[in-house]
C-alpha positions, 0 to 999 in steps of 0.5 A: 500500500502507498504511505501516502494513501489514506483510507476515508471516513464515511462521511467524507466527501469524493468527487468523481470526474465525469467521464468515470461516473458509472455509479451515479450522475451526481459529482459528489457523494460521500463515501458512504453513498459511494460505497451503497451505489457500489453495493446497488450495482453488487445486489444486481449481479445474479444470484448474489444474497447482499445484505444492506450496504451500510452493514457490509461497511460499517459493521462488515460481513464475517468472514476468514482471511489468510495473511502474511502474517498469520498462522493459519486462518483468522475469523473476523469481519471484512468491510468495504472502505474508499481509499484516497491516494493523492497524487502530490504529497501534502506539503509539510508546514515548515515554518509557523506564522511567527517564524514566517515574519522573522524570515522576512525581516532582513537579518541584523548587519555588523554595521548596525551596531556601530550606526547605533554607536554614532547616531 
């Protein structure tokens, strides 16, 4: 997984651009809404007995994974979430308001004390 990805809570909100927008018209949704209409289009699929979307993501469903780590199969409950991977990483702050001030005021010149001096 990217470092830089970030897994969404429900009730953020995602934009889609409008040429992939096959789950719904709407530019944005949040991502529960966006998980449901994923669900919708699950539930339509022959043969398929899903349970109602906000239990399969917030709650999950049961199930057994086998993992790297693991030493044989785990029970637990899987759920469905959106991850969000920006493409620039977040520029860090490096400098506070106050330490941005101080930046900008030019710093003091040897000369300055010997102006003082005469002045």
């Amino acid at each position: 997984m990217d470092n830089n990805c970030k897994i969404l809570d429900y009730d953020e909100v995602v934009q889609i651009e409008e040429s992939l927008r096959i789950l719904s018209n709407d530019p944005t949704c949040k991502s529960r809404e966006f998980i449901a209409e994923l669900m919708a289009v699950l539930k339509q699929l022959p043969g398929q007995q899903w349970k109602t979307s906000s239990t399969i993501s917030e709650e999950g469903i049961k199930a057994q994974v086998l993992t790297y780590e693991a030493k044989g199969w785990q029970k637990g409950r899987i759920r469905i979430r959106l991850e969000f991977c920006p493409d620039e990483p977040e520029v860090e702050e490096i400098a506070g308001p106050q330490e941005l001030e101080s930046l900008l005021i030019e710093p003091e010149s040897p000369l300055d004390e010997i102006r003082r001096m005469q002045g």
